[in-house]
C-alpha positions in Angstrom: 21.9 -2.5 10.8 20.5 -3.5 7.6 16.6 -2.8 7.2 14.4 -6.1 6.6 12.6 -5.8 3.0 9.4 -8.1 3.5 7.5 -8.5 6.3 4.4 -11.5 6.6 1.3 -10.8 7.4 -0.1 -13.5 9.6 -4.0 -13.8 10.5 -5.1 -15.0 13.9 -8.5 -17.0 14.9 -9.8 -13.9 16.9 -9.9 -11.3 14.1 -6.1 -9.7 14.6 -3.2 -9.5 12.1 0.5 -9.3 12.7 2.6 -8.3 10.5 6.0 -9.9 11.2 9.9 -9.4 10.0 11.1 -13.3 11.2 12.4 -15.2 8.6 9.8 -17.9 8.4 10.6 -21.7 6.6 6.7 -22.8 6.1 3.2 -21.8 7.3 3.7 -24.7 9.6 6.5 -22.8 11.3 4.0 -19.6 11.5 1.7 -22.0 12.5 4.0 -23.3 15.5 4.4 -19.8 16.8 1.1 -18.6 17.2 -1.4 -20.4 19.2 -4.6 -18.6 17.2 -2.5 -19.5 13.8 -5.3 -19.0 11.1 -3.6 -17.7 7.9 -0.4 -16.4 6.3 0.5 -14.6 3.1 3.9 -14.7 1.5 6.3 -12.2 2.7 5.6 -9.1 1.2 7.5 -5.4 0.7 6.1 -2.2 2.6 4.9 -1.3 -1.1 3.5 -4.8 -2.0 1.3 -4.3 1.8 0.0 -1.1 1.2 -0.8 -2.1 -2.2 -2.8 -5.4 -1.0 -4.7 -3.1 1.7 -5.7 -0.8 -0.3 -7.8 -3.3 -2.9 -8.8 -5.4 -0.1 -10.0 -3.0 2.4 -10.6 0.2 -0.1 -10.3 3.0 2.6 -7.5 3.4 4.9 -10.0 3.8 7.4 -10.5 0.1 6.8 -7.1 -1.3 6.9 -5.7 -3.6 9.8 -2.6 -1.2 10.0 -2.6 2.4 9.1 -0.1 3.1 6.0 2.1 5.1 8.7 2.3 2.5 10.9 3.4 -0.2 7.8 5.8 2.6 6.8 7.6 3.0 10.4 7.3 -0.7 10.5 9.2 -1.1 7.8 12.0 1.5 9.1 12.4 0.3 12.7 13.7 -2.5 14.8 10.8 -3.8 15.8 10.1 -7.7 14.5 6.7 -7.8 14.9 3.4 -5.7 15.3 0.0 -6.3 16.5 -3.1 -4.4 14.1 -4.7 -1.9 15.2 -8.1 -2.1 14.7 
């Protein structure tokens, strides 16, 4: 199976972030999946995330998603994953 390259990191209403490996059109079809729909970035690679978290968050401590978690993200099956803190 061929491993997805960019993943899109989606903010909801309540404070969460997904990060997500669908092949998305538009916002609006982000938008149309996800009742709390607040925000999305472009689709991004594992390297381009970890990049983006560490000037927007500074510590890892701080980030939405651990840089493991983005990493093994990146490598498995799964389509799409909820942050953690």
């Amino acid at each position: 199976m061929e491993r997805c390259e960019k993943a899109t990191l989606i903010y909801l209403d309540d404070g969460c972030m997904l990060l997500s490996k669908k092949d998305y059109s538009s916002w609006k079809e982000v938008q149309d999946e996800y009742e709390k729909y607040q925000a999305n970035l472009l689709p991004m690679t594992c390297e381009d995330i970890i990049d983006f978290f560490e000037m927007d968050f500074g510590d890892e401590e701080q980030w939405p998603f651990s840089r493991k978690r983005i990493v093994e993200f990146f490598e498995s099956n799964e389509l799409v994953i909820q942050s953690e803190r």
